[in-house]
N, C-alpha and C positions, 0 to 999 in steps of 0.2 A: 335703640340698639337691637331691641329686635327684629326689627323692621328692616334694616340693614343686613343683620345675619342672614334672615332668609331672602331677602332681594339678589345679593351675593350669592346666595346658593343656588338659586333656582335659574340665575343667568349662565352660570356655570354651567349648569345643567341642558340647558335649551341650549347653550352654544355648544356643549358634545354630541346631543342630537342633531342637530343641524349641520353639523359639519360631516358626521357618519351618515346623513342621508342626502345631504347636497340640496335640502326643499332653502328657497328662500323666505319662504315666510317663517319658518321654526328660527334664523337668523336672525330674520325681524324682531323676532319676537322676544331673544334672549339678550338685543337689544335695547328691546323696552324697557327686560326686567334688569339691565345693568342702569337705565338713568331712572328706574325707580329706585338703586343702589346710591347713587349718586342724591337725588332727591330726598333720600334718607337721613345721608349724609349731610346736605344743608339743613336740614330739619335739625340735626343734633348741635350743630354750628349758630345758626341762627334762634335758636330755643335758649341758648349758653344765655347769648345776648339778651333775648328778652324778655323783658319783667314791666308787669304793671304798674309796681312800683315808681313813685320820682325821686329822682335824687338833684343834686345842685347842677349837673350838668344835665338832666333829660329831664326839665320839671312837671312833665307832663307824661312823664312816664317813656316805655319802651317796647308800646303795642306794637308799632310800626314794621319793627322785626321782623315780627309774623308776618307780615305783608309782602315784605321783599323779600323772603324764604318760598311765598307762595311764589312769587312771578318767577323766582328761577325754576321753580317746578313746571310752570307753565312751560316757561322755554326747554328747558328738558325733552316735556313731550314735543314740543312744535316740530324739532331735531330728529325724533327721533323719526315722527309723521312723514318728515320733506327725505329721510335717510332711504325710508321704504318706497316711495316714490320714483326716486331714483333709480336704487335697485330693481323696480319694478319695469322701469322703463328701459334699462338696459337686458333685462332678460328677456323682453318681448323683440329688441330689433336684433340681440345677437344668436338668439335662437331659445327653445326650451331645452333645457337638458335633462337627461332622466333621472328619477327622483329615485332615491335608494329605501325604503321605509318597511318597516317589518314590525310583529304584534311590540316587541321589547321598547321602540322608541314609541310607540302611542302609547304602552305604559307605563313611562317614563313622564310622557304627559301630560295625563291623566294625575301623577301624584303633584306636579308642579304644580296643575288645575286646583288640586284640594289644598295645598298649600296658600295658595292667593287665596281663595277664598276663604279662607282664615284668618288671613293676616288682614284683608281688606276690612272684614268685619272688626277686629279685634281694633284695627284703626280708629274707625268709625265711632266704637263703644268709647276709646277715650278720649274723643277729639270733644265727643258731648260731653263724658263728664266735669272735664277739661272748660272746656268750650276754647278749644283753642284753633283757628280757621286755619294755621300750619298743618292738626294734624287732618283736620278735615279732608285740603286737600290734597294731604297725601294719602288719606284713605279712597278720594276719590282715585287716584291715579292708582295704586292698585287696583280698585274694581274694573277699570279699564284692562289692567294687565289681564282679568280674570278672561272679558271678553276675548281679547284677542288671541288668547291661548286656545278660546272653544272652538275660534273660527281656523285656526292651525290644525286643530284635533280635524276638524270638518276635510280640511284638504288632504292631508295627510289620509286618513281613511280612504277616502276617493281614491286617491293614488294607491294603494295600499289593495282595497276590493274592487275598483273599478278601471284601474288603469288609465286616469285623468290625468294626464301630464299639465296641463294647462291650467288645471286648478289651485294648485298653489299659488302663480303667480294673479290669479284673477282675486282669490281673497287676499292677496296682499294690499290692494288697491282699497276695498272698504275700511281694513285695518286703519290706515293711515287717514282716510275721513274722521273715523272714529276718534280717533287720536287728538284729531285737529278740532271737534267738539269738543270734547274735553280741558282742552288749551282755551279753549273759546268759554268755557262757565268758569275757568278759573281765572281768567282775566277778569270777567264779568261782575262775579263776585268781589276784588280784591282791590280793582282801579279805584274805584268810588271812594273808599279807604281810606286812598294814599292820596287822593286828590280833595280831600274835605269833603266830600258832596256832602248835602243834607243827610241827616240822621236821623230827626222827626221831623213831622211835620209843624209847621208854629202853630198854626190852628190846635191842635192836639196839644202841644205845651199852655197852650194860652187857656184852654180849657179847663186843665188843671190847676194853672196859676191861678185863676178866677176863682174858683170854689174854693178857697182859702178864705176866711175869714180875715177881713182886717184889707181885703188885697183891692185897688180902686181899680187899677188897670195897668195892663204889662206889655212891652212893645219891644223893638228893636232886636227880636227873638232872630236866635242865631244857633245852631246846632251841630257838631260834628262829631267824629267817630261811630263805634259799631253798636246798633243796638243789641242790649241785652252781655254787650263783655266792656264796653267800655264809652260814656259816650260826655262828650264838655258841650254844656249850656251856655248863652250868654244871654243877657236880657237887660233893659233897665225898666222898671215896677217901680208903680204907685201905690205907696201905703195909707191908709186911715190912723197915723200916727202920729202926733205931736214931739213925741221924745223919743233918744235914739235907742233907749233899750226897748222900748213897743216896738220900734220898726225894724231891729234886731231879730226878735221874739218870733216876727210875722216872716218874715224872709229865711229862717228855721224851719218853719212850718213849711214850708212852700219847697224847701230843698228835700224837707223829707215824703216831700207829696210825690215829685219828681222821681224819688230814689225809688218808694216802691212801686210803680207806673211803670218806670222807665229803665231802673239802675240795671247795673249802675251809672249812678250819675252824677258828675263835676258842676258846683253852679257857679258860675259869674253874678251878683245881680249889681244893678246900678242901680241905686236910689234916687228916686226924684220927689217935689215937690208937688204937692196937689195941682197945682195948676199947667203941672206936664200933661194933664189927663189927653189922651188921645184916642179917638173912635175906633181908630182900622190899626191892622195888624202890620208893622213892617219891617225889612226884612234885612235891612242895610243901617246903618249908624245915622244918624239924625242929628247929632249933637257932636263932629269933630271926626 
């Protein structure tokens, strides 16, 4: 909610600027800060939705959420990146037009400036305490907004003490790279997620499983979700156990090795009989 209220503010704001000086990049910009409004907005939508928690219909919980909250942020910026491009490319073949800008709209800017960088931090502070990658990268996408606002402050000056007409629309151009980075670590971070990739390494789990007493050897290691907010194990393990409350006991031990190493952490494990014992580590099902 906060997050929102000032995104809405501050777009409002760069879009009266922008429109009383006619700079395209202040445009751009109050652009940005309207789909970090919107991005805010999926953030309080998609947050409703998810919970750690399982219930009968999401037995495995509702981290996922976060995920697809993040990629419409992603898209957001990508929108807004190809919107300034555009515009940029139309105001170089239909000509530059002169820039209207005076000390009142750089200090208009200037308070937007201090505003982002508030709100980006204040993001950031709870996405960790949180550990939640919705709010991460919507604190990223703020600290973006932070940038793009200094390099608007940049041309805007120019034009302002220098009489650079062509400078606005030349920093509009980096703007929109930038932007396009940005879309690019939040993919980066988010696909892997939503696609299962690995989450440990098995080597690493297997190391763990080993040093448990009672443990002969454990295979078929299998791992997904995000380390450190949420992550499901699968394995089948050999016990030094004749009865089923020993081999209970020892597969205990072995979830609670995992939880603090790794947690958190969901285990699957598959019990086998001694004579499962197998050398090497693998990676796929064996048995069906």
């Amino acid at each position: 909610m906060v997050a929102l209220a000032v995104n809405i503010s501050m777009s409002l704001l760069k879009l009266i600027v922008g429109v009383i000086s006619g700079s395209l990049a202040v445009i751009a910009d109050a652009m940005h800060s309207a789909t970090d409004a919107l991005s805010s907005l999926t953030g309080l939508i998609t947050n409703t939705l998810s919970d750690p928690r399982p219930d009968r219909d999401h037995p495995y919980g509702h981290h996922k959420y976060e995920a697809i909250g993040a990629l419409g942020i992603a898209a957001f910026i990508l929108f807004t990146a190809l919107e300034i491009l555009l515009r940029s490319g139309e105001r170089m073949v239909e000509g530059l037009p002169a820039i209207r800008v005076s000390a009142s709209e750089l200090l208009l800017l200037f308070l937007a400036l201090g505003f982002n960088l508030l709100l980006a931090g204040y993001e950031h502070q709870q996405g960790s305490r949180l550990n939640s990658t919705l709010l991460k990268a919507d604190a990223q996408h703020a600290a973006s907004d932070v940038w793009t606002t200094v390099l608007v402050l940049v041309g805007m000056a120019g034009t302002l003490w220098f009489q650079i007409s062509w400078l606005d629309v030349a920093l509009a151009i980096p703007m929109a790279l930038l932007l396009i980075r940005v879309c690019w670590d939040v993919l980066r971070k988010t696909l892997p997620w939503l696609v299962d990739h690995i989450a440990i390494a098995p080597e690493a789990i297997h190391a763990q499983v080993m040093d448990v007493p009672g443990v002969l050897n454990c295979h078929d290691i299998a791992s997904r979700g995000v380390l450190g907010q949420q992550v499901f194990i699968d394995m089948h393990m050999v016990v030094e156990a004749d009865d089923l409350t020993t081999a209970h006991r020892i597969t205990e031990h072995v979830e609670q090795r995992l939880d603090h190493s790794f947690g958190p952490v969901r285990c699957t494990i598959h019990l086998e009989p001694k004579d499962y014992v197998e050398e090497g580590i693998t990676y796929s099902g064996t048995h069906g």
